[in-house]
N, C-alpha and C positions, 0 to 999 in steps of 0.2 A: 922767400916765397912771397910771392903776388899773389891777389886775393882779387877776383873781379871786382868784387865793393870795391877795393883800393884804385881801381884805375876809376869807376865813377863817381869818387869822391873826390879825386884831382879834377876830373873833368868838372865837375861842382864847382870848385873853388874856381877855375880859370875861367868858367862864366861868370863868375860872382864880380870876379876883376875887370873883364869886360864892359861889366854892365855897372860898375863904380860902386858897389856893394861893399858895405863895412864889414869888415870878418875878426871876428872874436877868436883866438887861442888861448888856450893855457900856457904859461910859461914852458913847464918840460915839457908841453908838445911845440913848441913853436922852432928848434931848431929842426925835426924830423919833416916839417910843414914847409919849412924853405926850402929844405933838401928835397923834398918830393915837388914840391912847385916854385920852381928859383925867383918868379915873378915877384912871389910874397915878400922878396927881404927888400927891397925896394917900394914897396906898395904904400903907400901913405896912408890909407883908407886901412890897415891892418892895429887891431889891439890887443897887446897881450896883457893877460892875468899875471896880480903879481901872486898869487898862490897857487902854487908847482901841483895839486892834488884835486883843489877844487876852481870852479872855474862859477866865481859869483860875479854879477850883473850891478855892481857898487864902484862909491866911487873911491873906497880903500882898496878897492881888490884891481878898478880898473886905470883909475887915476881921474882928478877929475875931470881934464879935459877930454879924454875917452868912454868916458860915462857920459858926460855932455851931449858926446857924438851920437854916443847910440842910440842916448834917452831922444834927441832929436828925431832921429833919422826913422823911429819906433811911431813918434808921435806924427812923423811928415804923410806915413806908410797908411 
């Protein structure tokens, strides 16, 4: 079952990649996120949590150079 939210939340994401927007997943969401948007497994600008439950904004959780990216990208905005 599809859920209207579900199709405007891809649409979301496919502007986010357009527009060269850093997008954050959690690890056990991020094979369901390629699957719904193929673009994402290719996308350079993509970061995934390495905690399958929770999805923290660090650089144990995100790595450091993805923490870098975002703390940047936060502070350019």
């Amino acid at each position: 079952m599809t859920l209207p939210t579900s199709g405007f939340t891809r649409q979301l994401v496919r502007q986010a990649i357009e527009r060269d927007a850093w997008i954050v997943v959690r690890k056990s969401a991020a094979p369901v996120w390629e699957a719904a948007v193929p673009a994402l497994g290719a996308y350079p600008r993509l970061v995934t949590g390495s905690n399958g439950r929770r999805l923290y904004l660090s650089p144990g959780n995100l790595g450091d150079a993805g923490y870098r990216s975002i703390l940047e990208a936060v502070r350019v905005s």
